[in-house]
C-alpha positions as CSV (number, residue, x, y, z in Angstrom):
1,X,182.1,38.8,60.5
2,X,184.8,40.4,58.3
3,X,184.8,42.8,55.3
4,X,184.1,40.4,53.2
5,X,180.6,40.0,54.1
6,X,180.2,43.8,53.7
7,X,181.5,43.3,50.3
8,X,178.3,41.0,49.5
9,X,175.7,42.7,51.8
10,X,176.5,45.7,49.3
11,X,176.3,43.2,46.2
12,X,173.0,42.3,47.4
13,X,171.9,46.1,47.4
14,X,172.8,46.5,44.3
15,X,170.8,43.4,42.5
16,X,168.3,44.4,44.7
17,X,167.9,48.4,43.4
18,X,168.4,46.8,40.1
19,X,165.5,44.7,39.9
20,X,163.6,48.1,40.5
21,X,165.2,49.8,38.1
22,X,163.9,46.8,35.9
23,X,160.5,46.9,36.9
24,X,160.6,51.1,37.0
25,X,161.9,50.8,33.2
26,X,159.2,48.2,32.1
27,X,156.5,50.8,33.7
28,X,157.9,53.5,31.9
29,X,158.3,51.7,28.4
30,X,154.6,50.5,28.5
31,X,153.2,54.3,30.2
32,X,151.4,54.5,26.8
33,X,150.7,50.5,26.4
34,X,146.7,49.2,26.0
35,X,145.8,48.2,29.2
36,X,149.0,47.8,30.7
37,X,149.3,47.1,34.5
38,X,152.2,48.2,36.1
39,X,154.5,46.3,38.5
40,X,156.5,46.9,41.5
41,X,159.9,45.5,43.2
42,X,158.9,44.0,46.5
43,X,162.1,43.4,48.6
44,X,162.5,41.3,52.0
45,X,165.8,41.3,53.9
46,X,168.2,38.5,53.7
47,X,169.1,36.1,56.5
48,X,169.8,38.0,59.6
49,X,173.5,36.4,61.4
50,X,172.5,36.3,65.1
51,X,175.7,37.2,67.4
52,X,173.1,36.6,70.5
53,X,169.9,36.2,70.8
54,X,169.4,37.7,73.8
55,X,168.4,37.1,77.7
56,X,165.2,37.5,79.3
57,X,164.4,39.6,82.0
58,X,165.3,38.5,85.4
59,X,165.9,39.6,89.1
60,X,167.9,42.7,89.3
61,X,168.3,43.1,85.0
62,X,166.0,43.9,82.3
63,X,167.1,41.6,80.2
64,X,169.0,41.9,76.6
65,X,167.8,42.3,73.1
66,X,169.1,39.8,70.2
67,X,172.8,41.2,69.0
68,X,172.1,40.3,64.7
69,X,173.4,41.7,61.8
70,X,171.6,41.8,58.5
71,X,173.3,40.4,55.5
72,X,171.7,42.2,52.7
73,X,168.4,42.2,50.6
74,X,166.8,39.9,48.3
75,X,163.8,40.6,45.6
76,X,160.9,39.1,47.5
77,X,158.2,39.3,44.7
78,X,157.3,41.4,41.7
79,X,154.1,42.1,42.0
80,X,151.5,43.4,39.2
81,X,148.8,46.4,40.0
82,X,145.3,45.2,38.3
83,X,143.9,48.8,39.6
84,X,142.1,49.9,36.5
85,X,144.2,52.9,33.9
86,X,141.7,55.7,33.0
87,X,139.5,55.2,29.7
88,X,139.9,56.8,26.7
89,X,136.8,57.5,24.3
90,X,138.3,56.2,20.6
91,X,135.4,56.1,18.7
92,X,135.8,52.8,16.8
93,X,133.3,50.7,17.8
94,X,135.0,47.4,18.1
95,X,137.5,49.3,20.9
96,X,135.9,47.7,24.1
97,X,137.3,49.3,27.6
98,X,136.2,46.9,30.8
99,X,135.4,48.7,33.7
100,X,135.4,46.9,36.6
101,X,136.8,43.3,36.9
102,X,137.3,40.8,34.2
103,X,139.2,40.0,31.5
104,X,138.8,39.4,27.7
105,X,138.8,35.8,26.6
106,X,141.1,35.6,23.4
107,X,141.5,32.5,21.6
108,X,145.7,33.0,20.6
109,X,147.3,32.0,17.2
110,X,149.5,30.3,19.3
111,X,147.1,28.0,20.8
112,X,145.7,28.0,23.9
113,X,143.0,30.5,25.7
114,X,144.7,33.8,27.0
115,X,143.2,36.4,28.9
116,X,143.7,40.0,28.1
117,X,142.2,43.5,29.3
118,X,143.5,45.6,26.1
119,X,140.3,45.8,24.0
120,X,142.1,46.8,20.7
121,X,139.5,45.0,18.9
122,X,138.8,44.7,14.9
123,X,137.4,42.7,12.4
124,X,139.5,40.3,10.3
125,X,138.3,39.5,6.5
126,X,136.0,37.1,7.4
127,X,134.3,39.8,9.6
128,X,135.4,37.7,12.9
129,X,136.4,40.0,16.1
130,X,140.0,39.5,16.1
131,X,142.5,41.2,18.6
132,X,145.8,42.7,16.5
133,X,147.6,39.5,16.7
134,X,144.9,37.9,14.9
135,X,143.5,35.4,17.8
136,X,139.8,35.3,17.8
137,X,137.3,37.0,20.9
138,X,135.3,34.5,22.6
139,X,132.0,34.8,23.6
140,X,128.4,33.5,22.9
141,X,127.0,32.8,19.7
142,X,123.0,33.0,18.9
143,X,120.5,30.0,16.9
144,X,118.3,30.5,14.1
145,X,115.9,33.0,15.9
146,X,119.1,35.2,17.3
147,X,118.7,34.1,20.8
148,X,122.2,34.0,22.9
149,X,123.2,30.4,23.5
150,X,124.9,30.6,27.0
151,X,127.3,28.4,28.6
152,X,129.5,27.5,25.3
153,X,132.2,30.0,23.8
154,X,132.4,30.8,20.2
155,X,134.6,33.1,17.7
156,X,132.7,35.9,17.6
157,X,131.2,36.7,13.9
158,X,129.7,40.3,13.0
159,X,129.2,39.5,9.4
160,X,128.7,42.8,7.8
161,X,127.0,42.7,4.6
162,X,127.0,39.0,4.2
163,X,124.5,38.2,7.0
164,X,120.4,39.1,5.7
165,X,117.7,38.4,7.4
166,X,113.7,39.4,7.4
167,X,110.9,39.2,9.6
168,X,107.4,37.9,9.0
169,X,104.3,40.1,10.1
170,X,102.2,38.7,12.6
171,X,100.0,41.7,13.6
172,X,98.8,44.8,11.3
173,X,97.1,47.9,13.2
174,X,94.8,50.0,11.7
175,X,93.3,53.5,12.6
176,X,90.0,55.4,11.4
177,X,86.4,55.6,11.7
178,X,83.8,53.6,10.5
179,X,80.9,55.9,9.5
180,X,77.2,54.0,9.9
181,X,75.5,57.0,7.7
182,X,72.6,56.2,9.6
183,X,70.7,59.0,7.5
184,X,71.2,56.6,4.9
185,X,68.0,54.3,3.8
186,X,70.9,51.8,2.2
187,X,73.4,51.9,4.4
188,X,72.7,48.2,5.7
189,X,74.2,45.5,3.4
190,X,71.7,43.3,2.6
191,X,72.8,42.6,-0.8
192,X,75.6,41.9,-3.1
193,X,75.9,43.1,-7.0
194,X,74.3,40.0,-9.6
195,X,75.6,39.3,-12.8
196,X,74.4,37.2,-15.0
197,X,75.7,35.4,-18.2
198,X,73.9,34.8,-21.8
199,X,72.0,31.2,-21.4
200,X,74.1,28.1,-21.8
201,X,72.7,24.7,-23.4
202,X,75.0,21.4,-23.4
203,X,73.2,20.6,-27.2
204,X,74.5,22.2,-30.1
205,X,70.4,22.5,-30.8
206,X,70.1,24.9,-27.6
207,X,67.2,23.0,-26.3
208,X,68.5,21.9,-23.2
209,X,69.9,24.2,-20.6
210,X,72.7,23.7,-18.8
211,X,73.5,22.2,-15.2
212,X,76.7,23.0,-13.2
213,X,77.2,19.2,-13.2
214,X,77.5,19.1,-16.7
215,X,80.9,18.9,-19.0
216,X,82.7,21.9,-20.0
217,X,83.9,19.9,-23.2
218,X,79.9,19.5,-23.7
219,X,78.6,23.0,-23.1
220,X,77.2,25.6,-26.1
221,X,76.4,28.8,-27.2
222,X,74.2,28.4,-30.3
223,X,74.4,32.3,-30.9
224,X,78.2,31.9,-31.5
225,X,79.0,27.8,-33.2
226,X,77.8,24.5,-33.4
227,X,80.4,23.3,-31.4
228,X,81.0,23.5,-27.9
229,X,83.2,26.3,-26.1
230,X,85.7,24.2,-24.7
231,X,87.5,21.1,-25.4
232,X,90.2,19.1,-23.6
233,X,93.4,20.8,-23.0
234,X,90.9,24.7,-23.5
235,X,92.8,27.0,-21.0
236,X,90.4,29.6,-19.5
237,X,92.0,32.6,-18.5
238,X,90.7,35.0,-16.0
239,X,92.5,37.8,-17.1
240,X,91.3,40.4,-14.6
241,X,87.6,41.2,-12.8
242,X,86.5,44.9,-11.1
243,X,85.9,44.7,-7.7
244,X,84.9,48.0,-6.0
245,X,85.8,49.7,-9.4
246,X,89.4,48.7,-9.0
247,X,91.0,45.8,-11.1
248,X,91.9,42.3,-9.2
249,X,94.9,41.2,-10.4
250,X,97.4,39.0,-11.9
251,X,95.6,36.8,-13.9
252,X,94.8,33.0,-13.4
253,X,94.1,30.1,-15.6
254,X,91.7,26.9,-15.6
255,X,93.1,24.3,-17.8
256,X,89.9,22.1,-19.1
257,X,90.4,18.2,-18.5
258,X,88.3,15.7,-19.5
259,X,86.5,15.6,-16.0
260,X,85.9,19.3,-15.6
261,X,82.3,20.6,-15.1
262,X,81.3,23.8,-15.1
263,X,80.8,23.9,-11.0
264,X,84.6,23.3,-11.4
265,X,85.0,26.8,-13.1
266,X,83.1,28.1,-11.3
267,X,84.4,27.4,-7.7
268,X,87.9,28.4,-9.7
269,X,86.2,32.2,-10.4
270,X,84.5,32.4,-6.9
271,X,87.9,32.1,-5.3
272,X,90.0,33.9,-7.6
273,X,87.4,36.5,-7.3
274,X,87.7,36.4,-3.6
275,X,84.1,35.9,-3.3
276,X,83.6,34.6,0.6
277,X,80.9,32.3,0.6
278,X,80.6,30.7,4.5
279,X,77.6,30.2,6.3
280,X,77.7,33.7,7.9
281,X,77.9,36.0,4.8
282,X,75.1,38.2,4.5
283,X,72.5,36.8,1.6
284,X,74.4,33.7,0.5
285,X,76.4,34.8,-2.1
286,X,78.1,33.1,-4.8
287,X,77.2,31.5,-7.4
288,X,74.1,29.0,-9.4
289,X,72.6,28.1,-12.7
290,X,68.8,29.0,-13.3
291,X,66.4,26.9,-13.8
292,X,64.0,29.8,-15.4
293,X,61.5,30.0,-12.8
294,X,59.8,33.1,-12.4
295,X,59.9,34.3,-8.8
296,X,56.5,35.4,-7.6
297,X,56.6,37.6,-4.7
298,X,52.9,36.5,-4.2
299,X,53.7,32.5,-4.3
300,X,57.7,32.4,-3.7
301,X,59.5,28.7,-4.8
302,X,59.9,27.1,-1.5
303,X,63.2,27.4,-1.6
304,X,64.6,30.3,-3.1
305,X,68.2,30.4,-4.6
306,X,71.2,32.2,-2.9
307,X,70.4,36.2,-2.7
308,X,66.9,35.9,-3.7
309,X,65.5,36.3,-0.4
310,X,66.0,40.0,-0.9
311,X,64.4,39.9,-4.6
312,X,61.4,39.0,-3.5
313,X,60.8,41.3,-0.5
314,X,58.6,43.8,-2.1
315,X,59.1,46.4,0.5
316,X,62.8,46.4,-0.5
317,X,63.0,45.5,-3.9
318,X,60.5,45.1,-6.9
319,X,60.8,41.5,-8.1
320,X,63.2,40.3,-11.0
321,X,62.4,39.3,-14.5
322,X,62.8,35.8,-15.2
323,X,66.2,34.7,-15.8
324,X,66.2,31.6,-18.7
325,X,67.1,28.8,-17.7
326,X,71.0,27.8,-17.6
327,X,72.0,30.9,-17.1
328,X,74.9,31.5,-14.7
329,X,73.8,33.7,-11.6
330,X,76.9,35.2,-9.9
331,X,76.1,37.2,-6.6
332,X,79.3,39.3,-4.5
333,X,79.0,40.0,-1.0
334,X,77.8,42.8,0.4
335,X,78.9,46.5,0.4
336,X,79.8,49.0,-2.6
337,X,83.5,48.4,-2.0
338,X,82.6,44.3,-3.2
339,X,80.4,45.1,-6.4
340,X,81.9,43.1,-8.9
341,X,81.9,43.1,-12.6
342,X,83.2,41.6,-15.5
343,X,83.7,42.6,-19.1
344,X,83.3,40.7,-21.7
345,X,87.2,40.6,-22.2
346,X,88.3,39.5,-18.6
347,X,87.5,36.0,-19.5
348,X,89.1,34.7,-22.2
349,X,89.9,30.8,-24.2
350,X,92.2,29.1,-26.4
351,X,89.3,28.0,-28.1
352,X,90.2,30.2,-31.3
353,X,86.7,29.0,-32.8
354,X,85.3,31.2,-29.2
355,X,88.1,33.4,-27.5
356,X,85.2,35.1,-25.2
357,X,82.9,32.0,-24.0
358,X,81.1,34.2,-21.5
359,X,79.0,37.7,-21.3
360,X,78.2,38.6,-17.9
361,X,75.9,42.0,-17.6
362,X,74.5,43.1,-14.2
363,X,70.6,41.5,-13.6
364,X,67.9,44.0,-13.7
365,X,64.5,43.8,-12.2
366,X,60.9,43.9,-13.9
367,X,61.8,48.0,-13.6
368,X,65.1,47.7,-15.4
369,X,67.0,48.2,-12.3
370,X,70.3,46.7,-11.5
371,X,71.0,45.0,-8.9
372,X,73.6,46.5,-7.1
373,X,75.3,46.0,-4.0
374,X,74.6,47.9,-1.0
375,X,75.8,48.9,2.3
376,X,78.1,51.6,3.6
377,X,81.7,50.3,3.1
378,X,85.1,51.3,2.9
379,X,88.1,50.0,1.2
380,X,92.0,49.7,2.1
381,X,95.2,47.9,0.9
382,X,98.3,47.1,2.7
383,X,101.5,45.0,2.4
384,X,102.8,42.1,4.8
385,X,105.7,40.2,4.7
386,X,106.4,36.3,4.8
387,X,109.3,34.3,6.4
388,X,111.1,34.9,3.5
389,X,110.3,38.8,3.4
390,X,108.6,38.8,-0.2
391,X,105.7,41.2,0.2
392,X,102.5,39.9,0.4
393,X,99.4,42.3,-0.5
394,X,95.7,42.1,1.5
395,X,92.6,43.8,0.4
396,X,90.3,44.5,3.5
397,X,87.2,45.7,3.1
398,X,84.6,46.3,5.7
399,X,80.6,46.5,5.4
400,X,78.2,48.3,7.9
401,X,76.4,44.5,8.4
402,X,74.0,45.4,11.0
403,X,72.7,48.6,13.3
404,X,70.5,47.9,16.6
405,X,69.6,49.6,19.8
406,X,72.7,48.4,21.1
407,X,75.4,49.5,18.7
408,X,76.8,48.4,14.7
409,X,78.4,45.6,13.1
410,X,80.5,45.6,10.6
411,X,81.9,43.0,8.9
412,X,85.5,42.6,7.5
413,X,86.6,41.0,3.6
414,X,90.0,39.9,3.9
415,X,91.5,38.7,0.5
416,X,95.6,38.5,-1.1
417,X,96.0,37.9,-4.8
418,X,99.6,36.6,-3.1
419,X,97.2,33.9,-1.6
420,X,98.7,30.5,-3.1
421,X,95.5,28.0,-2.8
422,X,92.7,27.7,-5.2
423,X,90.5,31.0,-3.4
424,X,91.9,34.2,-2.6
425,X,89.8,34.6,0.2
426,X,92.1,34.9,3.5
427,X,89.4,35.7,6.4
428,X,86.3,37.1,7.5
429,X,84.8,38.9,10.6
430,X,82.8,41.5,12.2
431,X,83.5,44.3,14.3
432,X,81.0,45.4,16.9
433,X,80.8,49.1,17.9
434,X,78.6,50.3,20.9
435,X,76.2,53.5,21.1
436,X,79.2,55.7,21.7
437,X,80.9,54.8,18.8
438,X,84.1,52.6,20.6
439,X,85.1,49.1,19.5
440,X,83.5,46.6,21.7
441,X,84.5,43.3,19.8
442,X,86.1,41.7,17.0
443,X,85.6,38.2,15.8
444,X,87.8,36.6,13.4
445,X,90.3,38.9,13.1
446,X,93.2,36.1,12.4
447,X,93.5,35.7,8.9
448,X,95.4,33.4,7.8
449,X,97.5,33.8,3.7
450,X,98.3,30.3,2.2
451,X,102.3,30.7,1.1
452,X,102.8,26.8,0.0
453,X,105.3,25.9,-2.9
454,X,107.5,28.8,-2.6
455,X,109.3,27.8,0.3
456,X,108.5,30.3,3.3
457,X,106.7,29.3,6.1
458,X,103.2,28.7,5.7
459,X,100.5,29.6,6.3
460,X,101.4,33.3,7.5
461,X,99.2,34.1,10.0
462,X,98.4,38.0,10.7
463,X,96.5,39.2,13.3
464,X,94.0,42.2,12.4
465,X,94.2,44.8,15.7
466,X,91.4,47.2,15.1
467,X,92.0,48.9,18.4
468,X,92.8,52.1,17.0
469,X,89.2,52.3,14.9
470,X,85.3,54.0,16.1
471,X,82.8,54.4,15.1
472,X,81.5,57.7,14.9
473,X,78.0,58.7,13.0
474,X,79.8,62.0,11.0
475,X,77.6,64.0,8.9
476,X,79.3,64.4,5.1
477,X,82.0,62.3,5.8
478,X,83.0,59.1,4.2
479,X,84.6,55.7,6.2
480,X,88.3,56.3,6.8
481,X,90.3,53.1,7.5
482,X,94.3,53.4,6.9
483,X,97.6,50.7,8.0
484,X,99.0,52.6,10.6
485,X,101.6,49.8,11.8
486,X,102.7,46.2,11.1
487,X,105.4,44.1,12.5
488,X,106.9,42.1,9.4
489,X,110.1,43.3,7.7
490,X,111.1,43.0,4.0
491,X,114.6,40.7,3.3
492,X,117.9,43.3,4.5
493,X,121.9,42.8,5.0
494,X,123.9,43.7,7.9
495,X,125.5,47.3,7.4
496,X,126.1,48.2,11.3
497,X,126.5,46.9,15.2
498,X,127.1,48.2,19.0
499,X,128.3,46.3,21.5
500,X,126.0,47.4,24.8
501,X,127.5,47.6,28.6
502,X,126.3,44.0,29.0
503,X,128.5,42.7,25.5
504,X,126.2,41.7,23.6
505,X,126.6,42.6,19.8
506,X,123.2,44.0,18.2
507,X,123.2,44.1,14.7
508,X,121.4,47.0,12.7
509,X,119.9,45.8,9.5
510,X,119.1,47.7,6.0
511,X,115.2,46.8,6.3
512,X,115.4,48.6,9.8
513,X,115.8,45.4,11.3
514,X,118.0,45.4,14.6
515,X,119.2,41.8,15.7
516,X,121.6,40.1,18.7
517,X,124.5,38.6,16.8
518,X,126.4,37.5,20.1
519,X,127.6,38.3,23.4
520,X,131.1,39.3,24.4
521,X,132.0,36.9,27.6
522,X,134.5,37.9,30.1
523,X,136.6,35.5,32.3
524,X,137.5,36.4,36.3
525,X,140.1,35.1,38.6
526,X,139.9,34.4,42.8
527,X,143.6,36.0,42.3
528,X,144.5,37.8,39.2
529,X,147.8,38.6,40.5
530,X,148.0,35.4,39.9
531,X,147.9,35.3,36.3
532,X,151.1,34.4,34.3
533,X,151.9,37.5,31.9
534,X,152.8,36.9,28.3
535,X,153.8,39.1,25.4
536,X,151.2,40.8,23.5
537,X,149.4,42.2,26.8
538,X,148.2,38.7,27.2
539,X,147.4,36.5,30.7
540,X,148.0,32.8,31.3
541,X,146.5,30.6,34.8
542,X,148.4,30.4,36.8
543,X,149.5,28.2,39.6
544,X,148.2,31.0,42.3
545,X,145.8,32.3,39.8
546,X,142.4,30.1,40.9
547,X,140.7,29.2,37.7
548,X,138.8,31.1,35.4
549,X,135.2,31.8,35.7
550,X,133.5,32.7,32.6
551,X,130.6,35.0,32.8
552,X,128.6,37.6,30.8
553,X,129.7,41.0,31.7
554,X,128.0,42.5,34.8
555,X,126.9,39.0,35.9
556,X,129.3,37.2,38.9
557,X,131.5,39.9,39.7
558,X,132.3,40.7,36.4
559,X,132.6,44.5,35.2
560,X,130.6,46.6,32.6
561,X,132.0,46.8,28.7
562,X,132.5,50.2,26.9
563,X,132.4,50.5,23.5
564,X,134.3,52.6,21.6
565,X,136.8,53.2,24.3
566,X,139.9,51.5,25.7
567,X,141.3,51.2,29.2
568,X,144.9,52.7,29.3
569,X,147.8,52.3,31.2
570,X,147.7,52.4,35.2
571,X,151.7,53.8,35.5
572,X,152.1,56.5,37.0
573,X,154.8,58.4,35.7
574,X,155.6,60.6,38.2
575,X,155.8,57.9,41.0
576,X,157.9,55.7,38.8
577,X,160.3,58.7,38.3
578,X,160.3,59.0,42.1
579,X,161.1,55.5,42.8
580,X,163.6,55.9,40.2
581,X,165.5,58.6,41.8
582,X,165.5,56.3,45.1
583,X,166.7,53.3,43.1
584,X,169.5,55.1,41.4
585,X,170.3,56.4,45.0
586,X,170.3,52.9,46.5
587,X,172.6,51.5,43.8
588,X,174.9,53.9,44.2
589,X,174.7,54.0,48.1
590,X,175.5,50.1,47.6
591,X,178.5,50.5,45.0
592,X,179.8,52.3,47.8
593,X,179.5,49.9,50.7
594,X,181.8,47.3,48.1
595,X,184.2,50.5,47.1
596,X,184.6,51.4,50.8
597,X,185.0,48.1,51.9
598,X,187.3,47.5,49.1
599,X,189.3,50.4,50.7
600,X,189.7,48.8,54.2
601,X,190.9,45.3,53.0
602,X,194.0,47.3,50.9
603,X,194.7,49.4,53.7
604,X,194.8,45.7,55.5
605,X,197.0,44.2,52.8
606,X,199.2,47.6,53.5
607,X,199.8,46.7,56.8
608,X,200.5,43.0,56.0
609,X,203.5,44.6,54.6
């Protein structure tokens, strides 16, 4: 042992104290880094030289200790504090903070997946969530319905602007009461309006009256021409017909053909019209051609064409004229709110020798009455939207059907001029109220709107929920019924986001929509002290690291995300400048061991001489 060995024991201090000041200088550079995690100089002596290792106790001594002397220190480890740095509230809403355990999962320009904690988010040009050297966030995408697809990482998109989307209704609620006016004599529908047109032959003589089975290109007016009112080619433009006193709209055109017959334009105007025609419609309505008989309310025909029952029931109604034969009889359904008529310019022709083939005027009895519809009604309209989110318009309109002991029925008209097959009508059913005025039941209340052609999803079905409706007797008060909800969305773009404590990115939409566009994913490590660091506050696996586990935040360990925030440095200042002081301290201390030893070996060379 000899001065020389002093001279590198105090060598060994000073590497030693300046690997702290290192590691102290690295804190204190990075005090106001993203994030950053400080690290520490962990030192461990060097080998000890062993002059005796001692004896053990024995009779009459107490034995001896081990006679060493240390030969300096060495840096042992450096090792990183993962403690969490406070969080700061930014504001910017792609600033994430983590609190807890995890880190980000950043696919680098570099190449390669890094792991980072500093949340210094934004989006790049192509609205990707890009940290600021440009490497792209993982985490979960979504599918077609916006449903997070675990298990696979992505580049997370938040495509402001450029992303629309819609919703198609499935449910419309209504409120309001449905008023029986029982003081009312009429307030039962038992009938719809009839209309009748001026009498059709298929000779140009007018001797023979038409059928509905007959040819359109054979059918006449003698009153007007010689020839007949349509020919091949003839389009027949319904051009609009009053319904309720309100005009059904756009208009529609039948193109004759060779095979048309008039039961073919016929069936065209019953469904444009919207005139529901199934088996359980109130007096059969719809439409037929006379035959001329005159209905006898003593000796009725056997059986009695569609709505006639009524006509013939003297203690309702007082019986009707005759009607000529091949006229056409048009009956609507029931209820004021369904009383159809149509003027003599809503149906018009090419045919320029006969732009107006038909005259319809309401029938009258052998009093001159009309027949009018009846029954207490009321009528609303309300928008829906398709897959697509084009609007689609309904007409509902609901009948008092039936009263008994043990409560009303109404019944329900559901039509769409936005309805793409041949008839208008969409559905039909009743709504049963009992003796204190509360919805028992509803039948039928899926309607159902044909979208084909235009490329949405079809049909759209809606569901009617009439939970919200009574039915309340109220003295001078009219049926209310109003669209007090529905579920469906018109077409909207992207113009905001938040990213919840759980990562996942919900999009707001212009329509009011709100929509998951992804899920931020966070990895965490058995040892994160493991982790290799790089530049750019970025993490590497490493050897002692364990692998990473990927996980959605607060799932596996993993902590909670913060948006608009970000997770600051863990130095602490005043400690560093502490440990600063020591280091300093320490390096000098050892530059004085090598100066003093130094000393002795001249004073040794002085003696020499």
């Amino acid at each position: 042992m000899g001065l020389t060995s002093a001279l590198y024991t105090g060598l060994s201090g000073l590497n030693s104290n300046q690997f702290r000041i290192d590691t102290i200088g690295d804190n204190v550079a990075n005090v106001n880094t993203t994030a950053f995690k400080g690290t520490r100089s962990v030192f461990q002596t060097q080998f000890s030289q062993t002059f005796s290792a001692g004896t053990p106790p024995g009779q009459g001594t107490g034995g001896t200790n081990p006679t060493q002397v240390g030969l300096g220190s060495v840096l042992g480890s450096i090792q990183r504090n993962f403690g969490a740095g406070s969080i700061e509230t930014t504001g910017i809403l792609t600033d994430l903070a983590i609190e807890g355990s995890g880190f980000f999962i950043v696919d680098s320009p570099r190449g390669g997946q890094t792991y980072t904690r500093d949340g210094a988010f934004k989006l790049s040009a192509s609205n990707y969530l890009v940290d600021q050297n440009g490497g792209f966030v993982q985490g979960y995408a979504v599918d077609s319905e916006f449903n997070i697809i675990p298990g696979t990482l992505r580049d997370l998109e938040i495509p402001l602007g450029s992303l629309a989307t819609s919703k198609a209704s499935t449910t419309a609620q209504f409120d309001g009461n449905l008023n029986p006016n029982l003081a009312s004599a009429d307030n039962v529908g038992t009938r719809g309006t009839i209309i009748t047109s001026q009498q059709l032959f298929s000779d140009a003589a007018g001797t023979v009256p038409v059928l509905s089975t007959d040819l359109l290109t054979s059918i006449y007016d003698p009153t007007v021409a010689a020839t007949p009112l349509f020919s091949v080619g003839t389009e027949i433009t319904l051009n609009s017909v009053e319904k309720g006193g309100r005009r059904i709209s756009p208009p529609e055109t039948f193109t004759v053909t060779a095979a048309s017959t008039l039961a073919d334009f016929l069936n065209f105007f019953n469904g444009k019209a919207a005139i529901q025609t199934d088996a359980a419609q109130v007096n059969n309505p719809g439409w037929w051609i006379s035959d001329g008989a005159i209905v006898d309310p003593g000796a009725p025909p056997a059986v009695l064409p569609p709505g006639w029952d009524y006509m013939v029931d003297l203690a309702n109604r007082t019986p009707p004229a005759a009607i000529p034969a091949g006229t056409i009889i048009i009956e609507s359904n029931i209820g004021g709110d369904n009383e159809i008529l149509i003027g003599s310019a809503d149906i018009t022709s090419t045919n320029t020798s006969n732009t107006t083939p038909f005259e319809f005027l309401k029938a009258l009895d052998v009093n001159s009455r009309e027949f009018a519809a009846n029954g207490e009604s009321v009528y609303t309209s309300f928008v829906v939207y398709d897959s697509l989110g084009a609007e689609v318009r309904v007409d509902l309109t609901v009948v008092l059907e039936e009263t008994a002991t043990s409560g009303n029925t109404w019944r329900f008209f559901a039509s769409s001029k936005d309805d793409t097959d041949v008839s208008r009508v969409v559905g039909s059913g009743t709504l049963t109220f009992d003796t204190f005025g509360q919805l028992q039941s509803v039948i039928g209340n899926q309607i159902e709107i044909a979208r084909e052609g235009i490329g949405v999803t079809s049909p759209l079905g809606v569901t009617l929920d009439f939970s919200g409706m009574s039915g309340f007797d109220k003295a001078n008060s009219n049926s209310t019924m109003v669209l007090t909800e529905q579920d469906g969305f018109a077409a909207g773009s992207l113009n905001g986001f938040s990213i919840g404590n759980t990562g996942v990115i919900t999009g707001t939409f212009s329509n009011g929509l709100t929509r998951t566009l992804g899920q931020v994913a966070l990895a965490t490590f058995a040892n994160p002290e493991g982790l290799i660091a790089q530049a750019n506050n970025q993490y590497t696996v490493g050897p002692n690291s364990g692998v990473a586990v990927i996980t959605a935040p607060l799932e596996l360990g993993a902590g909670r995300i913060l948006s608009g925030s970000l997770e600051l440095s863990n130095v602490d200042l005043s400690r560093e400048f502490i440990g600063l002081i020591t280091a300093t301290t320490g390096f000098s201390a050892a530059s004085r061991i090598i100066s003093t030893s130094n000393e002795l070996l001249n004073e040794l060379l002085m003696v020499a001489r």
